[in-house]
N, C-alpha and C positions, 0 to 999 in steps of 0.2 A: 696742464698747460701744454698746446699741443706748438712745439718748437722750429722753426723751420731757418736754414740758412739762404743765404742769397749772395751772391758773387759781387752785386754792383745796387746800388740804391735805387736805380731803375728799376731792375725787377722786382727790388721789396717794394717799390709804392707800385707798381701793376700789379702787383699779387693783392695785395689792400685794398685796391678800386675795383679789383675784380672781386672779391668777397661782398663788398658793399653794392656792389651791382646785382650779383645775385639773390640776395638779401630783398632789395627789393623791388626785384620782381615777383617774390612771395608775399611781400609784405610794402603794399604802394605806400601808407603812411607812417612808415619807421620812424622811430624817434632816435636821434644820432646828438651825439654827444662832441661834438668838437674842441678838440685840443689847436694848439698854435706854437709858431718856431719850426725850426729846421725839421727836425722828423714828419711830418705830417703834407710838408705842401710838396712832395714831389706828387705825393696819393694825389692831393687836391686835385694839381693839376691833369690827371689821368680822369678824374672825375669830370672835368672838363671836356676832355672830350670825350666819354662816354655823351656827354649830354648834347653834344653837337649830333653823334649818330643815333643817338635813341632821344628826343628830343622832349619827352613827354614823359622821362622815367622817373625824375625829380619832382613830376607836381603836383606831388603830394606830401611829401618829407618835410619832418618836423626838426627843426636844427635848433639847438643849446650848446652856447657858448659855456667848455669848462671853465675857464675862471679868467680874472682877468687883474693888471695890476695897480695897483692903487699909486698916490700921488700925482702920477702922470692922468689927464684928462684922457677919457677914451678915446676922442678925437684927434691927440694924438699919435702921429705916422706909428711911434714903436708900443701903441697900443694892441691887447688882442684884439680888440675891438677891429680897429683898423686893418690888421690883418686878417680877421675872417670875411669882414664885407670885400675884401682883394681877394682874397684866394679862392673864397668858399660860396658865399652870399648872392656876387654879383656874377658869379661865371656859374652857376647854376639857377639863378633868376628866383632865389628863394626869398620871399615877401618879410614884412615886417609882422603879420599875423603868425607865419609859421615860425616865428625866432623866437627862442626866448633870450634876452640878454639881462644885463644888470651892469649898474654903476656902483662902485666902491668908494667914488669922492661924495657921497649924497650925507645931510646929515647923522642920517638914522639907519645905523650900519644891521645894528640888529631887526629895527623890521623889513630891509631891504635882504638880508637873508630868509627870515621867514618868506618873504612874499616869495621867491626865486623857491627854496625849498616845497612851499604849498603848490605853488604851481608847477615844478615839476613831477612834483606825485599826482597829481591831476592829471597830465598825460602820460607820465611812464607807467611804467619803470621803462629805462634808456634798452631800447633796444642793438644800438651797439654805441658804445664806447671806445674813444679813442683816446689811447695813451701812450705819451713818451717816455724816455727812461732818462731823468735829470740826473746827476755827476754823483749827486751821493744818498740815489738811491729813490730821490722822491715821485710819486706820480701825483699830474696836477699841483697844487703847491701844497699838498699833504706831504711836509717836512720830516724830516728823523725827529724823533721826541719819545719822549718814555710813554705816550699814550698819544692816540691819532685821535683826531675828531669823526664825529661821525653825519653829522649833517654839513649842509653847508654854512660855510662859516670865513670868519677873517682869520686869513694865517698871516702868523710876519715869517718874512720870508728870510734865506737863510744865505749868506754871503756871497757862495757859489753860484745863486738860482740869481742873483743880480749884477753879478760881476759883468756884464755884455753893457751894461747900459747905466752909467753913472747918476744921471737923472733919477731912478729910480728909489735913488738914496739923499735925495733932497729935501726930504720934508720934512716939518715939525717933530716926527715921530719913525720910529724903525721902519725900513721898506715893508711894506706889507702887500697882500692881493684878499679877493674872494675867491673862493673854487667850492668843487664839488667834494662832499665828504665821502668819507670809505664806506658809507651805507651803499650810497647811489652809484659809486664804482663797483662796489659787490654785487649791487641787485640789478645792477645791469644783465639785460639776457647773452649778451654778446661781447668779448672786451677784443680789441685789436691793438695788443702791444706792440710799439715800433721800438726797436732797438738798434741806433743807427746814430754817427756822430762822434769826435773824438773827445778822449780823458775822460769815458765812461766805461774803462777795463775793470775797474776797481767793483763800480757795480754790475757791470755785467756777470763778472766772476760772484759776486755773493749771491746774485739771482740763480746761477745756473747750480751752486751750492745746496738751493731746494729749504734753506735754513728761514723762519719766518721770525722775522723781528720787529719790532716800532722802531729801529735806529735804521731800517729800509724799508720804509713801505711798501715798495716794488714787490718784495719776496710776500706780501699778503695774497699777491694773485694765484698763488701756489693752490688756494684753499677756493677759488675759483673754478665751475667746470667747465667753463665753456673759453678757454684763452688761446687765441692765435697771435703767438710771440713770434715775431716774423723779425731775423737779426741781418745786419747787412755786418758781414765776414771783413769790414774794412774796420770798423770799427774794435774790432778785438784785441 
């Protein structure tokens, strides 16, 4: 994990959009793995305007929603859904052909995984992946557990990862979401960990411990070669 500090969350999301822009210029149809929430859209926004001065760097980039939350309809506002076509989608003019997404209220959770699973292996393996570091530890909503999933899959989700938004713990059944499993975050070629956000001392400190567990699935990226852990110093 190759580790970098940063003074102000400006320059950890301009260091992030610049990796990705370099990227691809080597590689015009990259397949990108998009995460959502606070760590990720200052990049977004930086990615934005790369696309205003380089206007044609984007058209060809293949974007997959990491996961997304159940109960709530996609549609809506505090859906990931809703925030990637904001942040990500419509400020890079990226089509409904190059998305892959997926619904979690459909009735048939299991083959709405496989399908998402099949067709991700059909264009990847993700060549970079984008992940944040949640409060105790998780990446994507690959929760602490004595054993992680490995494809994509339904997690229910874990108190902390829903405490922002009550709604989410409305339904019939425990909060839950879809995300990406630890296969497709490992075989990713490229991972762009953002570390950045407060009351994530506790995991940052076990990450940077080098210790690998299933009660953090964070410290799995340990055994990952290619990680650019990029920490914004405010958060510590």
């Amino acid at each position: 994990m190759n580790i970098s500090y940063f003074d102000t969350y400006d320059e950890l999301s301009q260091k992030a959009a610049d990796i990705i822009a370099n990227d691809l210029k080597i590689k015009k149809d990259l397949f990108f793995c998009a995460a959502t929430g606070g760590s990720p859209t200052g990049m977004y926004a930086q990615m934005g305007k790369v696309k205003k001065s380089e206007p044609t760097l984007f058209d060809q980039m293949q974007v997959m929603k990491m996961d997304e939350w159940g109960i709530i309809p996609s549609s809506h506002p505090d859906s990931c859904e809703s925030y990637l076509q904001k942040h990500l989608l419509a400020p890079l003019s990226i089509p409904q052909e190059r998305y892959l997404s997926f619904d979690p209220n459909v009735s048939n959770l299991p083959a709405e995984c496989a399908r998402v699973e099949q067709e991700m292996e059909a264009i990847g393996p993700i060549d970079i992946c984008i992940l944040g570091l949640g409060k105790n530890g998780h990446i994507a909503f690959n929760e602490p557990a004595d054993y992680l999933q490995r494809g994509f899959h339904k997690a229910v989700l874990a108190p902390s990862t829903t405490q922002h938004d009550p709604t989410l713990n409305e339904g019939k059944e425990p909060a839950f979401g879809l995300c990406l499993g630890m296969s497709g975050i490992m075989q990713s070629k490229r991972i762009i960990f953002l570390v950045t956000g407060k009351g994530k001392q506790e995991a940052i400190k076990m990450i940077l411990e080098r210790k690998i567990t299933t009660q953090w699935p964070a410290s799995f990226l340990w055994m990952h070669g290619n990680v650019d852990c990029l920490i914004d110093r405010n958060s510590l």
